[in-house]
Structure formats: structure tokens, C-alpha cells
PLY file of the C-alpha trace (Angstrom):
ply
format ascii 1.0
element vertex 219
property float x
property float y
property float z
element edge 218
property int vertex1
property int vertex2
end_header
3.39 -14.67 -14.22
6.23 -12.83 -11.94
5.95 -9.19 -10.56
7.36 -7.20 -13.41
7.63 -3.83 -13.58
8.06 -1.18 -16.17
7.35 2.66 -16.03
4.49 3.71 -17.19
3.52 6.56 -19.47
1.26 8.49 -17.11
3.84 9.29 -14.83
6.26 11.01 -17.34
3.35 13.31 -18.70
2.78 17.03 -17.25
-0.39 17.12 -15.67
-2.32 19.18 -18.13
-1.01 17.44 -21.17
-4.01 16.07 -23.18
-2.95 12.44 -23.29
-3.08 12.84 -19.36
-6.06 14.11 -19.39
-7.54 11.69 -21.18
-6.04 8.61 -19.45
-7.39 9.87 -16.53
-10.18 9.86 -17.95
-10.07 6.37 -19.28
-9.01 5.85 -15.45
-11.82 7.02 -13.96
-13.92 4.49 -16.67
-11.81 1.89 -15.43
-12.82 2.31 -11.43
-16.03 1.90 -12.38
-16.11 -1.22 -14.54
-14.27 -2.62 -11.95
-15.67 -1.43 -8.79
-12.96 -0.20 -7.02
-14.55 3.31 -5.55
-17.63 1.26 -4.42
-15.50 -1.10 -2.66
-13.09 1.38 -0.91
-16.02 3.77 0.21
-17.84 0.44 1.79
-14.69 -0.24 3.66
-13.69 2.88 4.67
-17.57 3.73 5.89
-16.86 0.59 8.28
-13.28 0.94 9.09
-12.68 4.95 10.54
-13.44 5.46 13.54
-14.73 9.26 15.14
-11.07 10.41 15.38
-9.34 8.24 12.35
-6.84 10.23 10.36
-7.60 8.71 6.13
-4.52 9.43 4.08
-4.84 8.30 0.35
-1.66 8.04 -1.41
-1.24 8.37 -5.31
-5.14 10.42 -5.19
-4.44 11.47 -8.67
-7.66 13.59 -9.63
-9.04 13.29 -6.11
-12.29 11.67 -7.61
-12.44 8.65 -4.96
-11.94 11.60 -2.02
-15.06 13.55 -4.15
-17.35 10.63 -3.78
-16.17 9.24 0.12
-16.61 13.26 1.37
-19.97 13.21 -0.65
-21.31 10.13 0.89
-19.79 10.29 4.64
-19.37 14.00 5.11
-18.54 13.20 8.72
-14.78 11.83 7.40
-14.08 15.54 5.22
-11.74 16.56 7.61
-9.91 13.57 8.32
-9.17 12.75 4.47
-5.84 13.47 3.61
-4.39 13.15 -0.26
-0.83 12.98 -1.20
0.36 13.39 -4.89
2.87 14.96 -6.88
0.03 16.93 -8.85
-1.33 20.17 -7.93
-4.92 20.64 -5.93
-7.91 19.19 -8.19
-10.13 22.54 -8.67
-13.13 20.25 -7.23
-11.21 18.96 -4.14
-13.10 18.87 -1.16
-13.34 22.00 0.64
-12.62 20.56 4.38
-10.62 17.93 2.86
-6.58 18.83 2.78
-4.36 18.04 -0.33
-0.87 17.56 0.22
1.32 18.13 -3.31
4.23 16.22 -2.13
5.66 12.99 -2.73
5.12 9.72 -0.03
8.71 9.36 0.74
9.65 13.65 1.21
9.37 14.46 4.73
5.93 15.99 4.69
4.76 12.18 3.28
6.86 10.70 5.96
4.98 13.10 8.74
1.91 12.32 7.71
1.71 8.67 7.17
3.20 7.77 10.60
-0.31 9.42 12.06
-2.27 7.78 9.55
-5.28 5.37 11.26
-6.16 4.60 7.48
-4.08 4.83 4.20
-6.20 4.43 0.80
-4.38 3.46 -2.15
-6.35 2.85 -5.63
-4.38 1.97 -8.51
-0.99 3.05 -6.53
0.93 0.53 -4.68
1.77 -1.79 -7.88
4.40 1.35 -8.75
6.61 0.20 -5.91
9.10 -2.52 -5.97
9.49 -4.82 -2.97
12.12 -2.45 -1.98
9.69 0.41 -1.89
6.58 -1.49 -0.86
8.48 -2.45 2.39
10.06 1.29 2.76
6.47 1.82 2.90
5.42 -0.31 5.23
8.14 1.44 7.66
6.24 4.42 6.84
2.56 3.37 7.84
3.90 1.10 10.99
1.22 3.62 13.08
-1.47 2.62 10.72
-4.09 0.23 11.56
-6.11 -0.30 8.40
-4.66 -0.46 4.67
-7.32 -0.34 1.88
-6.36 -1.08 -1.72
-7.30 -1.96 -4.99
-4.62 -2.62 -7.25
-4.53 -4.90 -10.30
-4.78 -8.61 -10.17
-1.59 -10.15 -12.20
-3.18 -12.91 -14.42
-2.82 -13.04 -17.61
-6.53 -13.30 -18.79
-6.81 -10.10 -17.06
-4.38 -8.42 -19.89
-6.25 -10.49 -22.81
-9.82 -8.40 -21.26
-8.09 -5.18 -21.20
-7.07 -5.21 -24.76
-10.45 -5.79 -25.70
-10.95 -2.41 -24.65
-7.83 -0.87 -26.44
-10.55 0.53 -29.54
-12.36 2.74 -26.52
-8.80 4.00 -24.74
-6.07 6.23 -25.64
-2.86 5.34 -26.40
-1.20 6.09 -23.12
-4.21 4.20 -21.11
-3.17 0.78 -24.05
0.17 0.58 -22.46
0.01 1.59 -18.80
-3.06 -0.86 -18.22
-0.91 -3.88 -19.81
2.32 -2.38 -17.58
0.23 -2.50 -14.53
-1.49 -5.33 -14.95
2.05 -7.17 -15.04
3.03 -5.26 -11.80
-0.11 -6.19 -10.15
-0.55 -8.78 -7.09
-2.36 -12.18 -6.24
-2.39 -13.95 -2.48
-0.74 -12.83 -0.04
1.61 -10.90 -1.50
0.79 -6.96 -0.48
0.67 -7.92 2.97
4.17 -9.43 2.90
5.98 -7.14 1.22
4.83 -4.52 3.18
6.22 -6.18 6.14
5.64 -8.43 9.57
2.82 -6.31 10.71
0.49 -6.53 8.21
1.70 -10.00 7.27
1.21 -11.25 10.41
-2.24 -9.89 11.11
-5.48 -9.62 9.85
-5.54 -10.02 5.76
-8.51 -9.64 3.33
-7.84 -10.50 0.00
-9.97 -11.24 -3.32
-9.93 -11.29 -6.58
-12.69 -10.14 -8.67
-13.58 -11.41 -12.46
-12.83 -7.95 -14.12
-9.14 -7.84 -12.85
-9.10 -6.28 -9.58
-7.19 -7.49 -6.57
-8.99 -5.71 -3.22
-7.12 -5.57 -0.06
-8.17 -5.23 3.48
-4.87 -5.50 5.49
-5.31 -5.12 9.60
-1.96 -4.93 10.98
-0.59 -6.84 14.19
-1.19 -4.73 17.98
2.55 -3.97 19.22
0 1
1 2
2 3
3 4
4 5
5 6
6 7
7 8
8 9
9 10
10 11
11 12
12 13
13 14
14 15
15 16
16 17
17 18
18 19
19 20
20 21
21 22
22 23
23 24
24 25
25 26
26 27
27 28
28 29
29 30
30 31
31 32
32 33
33 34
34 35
35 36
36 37
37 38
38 39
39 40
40 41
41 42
42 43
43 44
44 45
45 46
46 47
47 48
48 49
49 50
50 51
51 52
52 53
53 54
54 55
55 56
56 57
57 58
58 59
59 60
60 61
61 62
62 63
63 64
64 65
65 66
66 67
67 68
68 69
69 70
70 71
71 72
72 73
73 74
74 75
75 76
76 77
77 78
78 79
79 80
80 81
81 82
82 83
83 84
84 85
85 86
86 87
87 88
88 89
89 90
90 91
91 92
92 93
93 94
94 95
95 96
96 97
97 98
98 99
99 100
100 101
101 102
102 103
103 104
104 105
105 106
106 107
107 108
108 109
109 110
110 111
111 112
112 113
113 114
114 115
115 116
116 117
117 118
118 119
119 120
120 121
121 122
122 123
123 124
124 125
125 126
126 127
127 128
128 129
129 130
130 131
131 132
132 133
133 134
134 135
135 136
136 137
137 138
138 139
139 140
140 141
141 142
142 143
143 144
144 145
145 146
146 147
147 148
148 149
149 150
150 151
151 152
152 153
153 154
154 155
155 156
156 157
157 158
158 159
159 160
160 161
161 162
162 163
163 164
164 165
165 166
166 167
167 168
168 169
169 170
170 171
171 172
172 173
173 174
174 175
175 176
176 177
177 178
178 179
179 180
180 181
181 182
182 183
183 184
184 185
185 186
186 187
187 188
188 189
189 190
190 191
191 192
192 193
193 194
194 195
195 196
196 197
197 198
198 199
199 200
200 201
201 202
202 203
203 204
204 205
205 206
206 207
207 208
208 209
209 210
210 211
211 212
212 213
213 214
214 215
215 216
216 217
217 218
């Protein structure tokens, strides 16, 4: 099953449209069958240090930067977001959203100080063009968390056992992303020889989701 990827619905919607509103919604179901806000607050509870800058990329809603700031109020003012959306009204109040895309110049600024970057549900947008742009980016960073989707097929036959329960943007995107997803080693080495080379943590879990813990190489 080859890295294939198509654009999904989501991303062409205004933020406030109702079929955006309720696949994020559907999206936020999603996390939790699967786990993936569990998993990232574990690792990021473990990983940043006292003076650790967190930058989550793609934070759509900002619901994964509600519960971390909720849980580990010491990190508040560490936790970056960057997204093309505006401000969630229930951001964090010490927390700092930044409404700009990764790859404009306040991205660029902000993920070369990075000691962290969080991505749920982000990275399988990129190509292996962008993914490795990206890694340019983050060259600073020491620790990239991620769960994306796992790319098997039986992963697509679950999610369409859902389709009754979803709207009809969440239908396509999951299938799209699913296709786009990764398996291995494959994060690491797209995103480059540092994180390639170094320390990788990779699993798959029944329910579809491929979690990442990628430590790069010391210069």
C-alpha cells in the first residue's frame, strides 16, 4: 500500500462552516478511540524539560493544548500552536497561538527554537518533499511527537464501519489520510539524517494509529 496522497476536504472548508465543525467534531471522537491525546500528553509529561519550548503544528481546535495545559500547568507557557485558523475561544490563557502557516517566516522563527514539536493528525499532509523541508525547519529540535495514521489497509475497512456515525466530509478525509499515513521507519527518514539516524520510537496500535517518538542525532 504506497504513500498516496490526495487533498482532503477539511482543508478547503472556512473554519466556521458546519461540515467543519462537525468533522472536527468527529475528529476529536476519533483521538479518543484511538488514543492519541493520552499518548502525546504521557510523552510530552516525560520529554520537556524546565526550559523546553513545545510547538504543535496543525493544533486545529487546540483541544490536545486544552488537556496537556490542564494536566501539566507547569508547560502553559512553553506551548506554542501554529495553524492557519484563528485563536480557539477556549485556548489556554498563558498558552500563545500563532495563526500562521509552518513554512511563512513566523513558522520558520519559531520552529528553529523548538525543544519539542507536537504533531497529531498533521504530518501525513506533507509529501516527502515537504516532510524533509520540515525537517530543515526543526534541525534545533530534540524531540518529535506524533500520531499520524497507520497506512494498512484493514485500517480503512475499520473506519468505514464507522461511516453511519460521521459526516460526510470526516467519510472521505479519514479514507484520504489513512492512504497518506506511515508504517516503519518511514517519518524518521523523510524527515531527514538527524532523526533517521538517532533515536526512533515507533508502533502501531490495533485501531489505526502509527505513534512516533523521534530523538534526533547530537551535532
Amino acid at each position: 500500500m504506497p504513500r498516496v496522497l490526495v487533498p482532503e476536504l477539511l482543508d478547503s472548508l472556512p473554519a466556521d462552516h458546519p461540515d467543519a465543525i462537525a468533522s472536527r467534531r468527529d475528529l476529536r471522537f476519533l483521538n479518543a478511540v484511538m488514543g492519541n491525546f493520552r499518548w502525546l500528553e504521557k510523552q510530552l509529561t516525560s520529554c520537556a524539560g524546565p526550559d523546553t519550548l513545545i510547538v504543535e503544528i496543525g493544533a486545529g481546535d487546540g483541544e490536545l493544548a486544552r488537556r496537556v495545559c490542564a494536566q501539566n500547568p507547569d508547560l502553559t507557557a512553553r506551548y506554542h500552536a501554529l495553524d492557519l485558523v484563528p485563536q480557539p475561544a477556549a485556548w489556554p490563557a498563558e498558552a500563545t497561538w500563532h495563526q500562521a502557516d509552518v513554512w511563512s517566516d513566523t513558522g520558520a522563527a519559531l520552529l528553529s527554537r523548538a525543544g519539542v514539536v507536537v504533531a497529531n493528525l498533521m504530518l501525513h499532509h506533507f509529501d516527502d518533499t515537504g516532510l524533509r523541508r520540515l525537517g530543515g525547519l526543526i534541525m534545533n529540535c530534540q524531540v518529535v511527537l506524533a500520531c499520524e495514521p497507520c497506512r494498512r489497509e484493514r485500517h480503512v475497512w475499520q473506519g468505514r464501519l464507522l461511516f453511519p456515525f460521521l459526516n460526510r466530509v470526516t467519510r472521505h478525509d479519514m479514507v484520504v489520510s489513512i492512504r497518506a499515513g506511515f508504517r516503519g521507519r518511514e517519518l524518521a527518514a523523510a524527515l531527514g539524517p538527524e532523526y533517521a539516524g538517532g533515536e526512533i520510537q515507533a508502533s502501531e496500535t490495533l485501531l489505526g494509529a502509527y505513534r512516533v517518538l523521534l530523538r534526533r542525532n547530537s551535532p
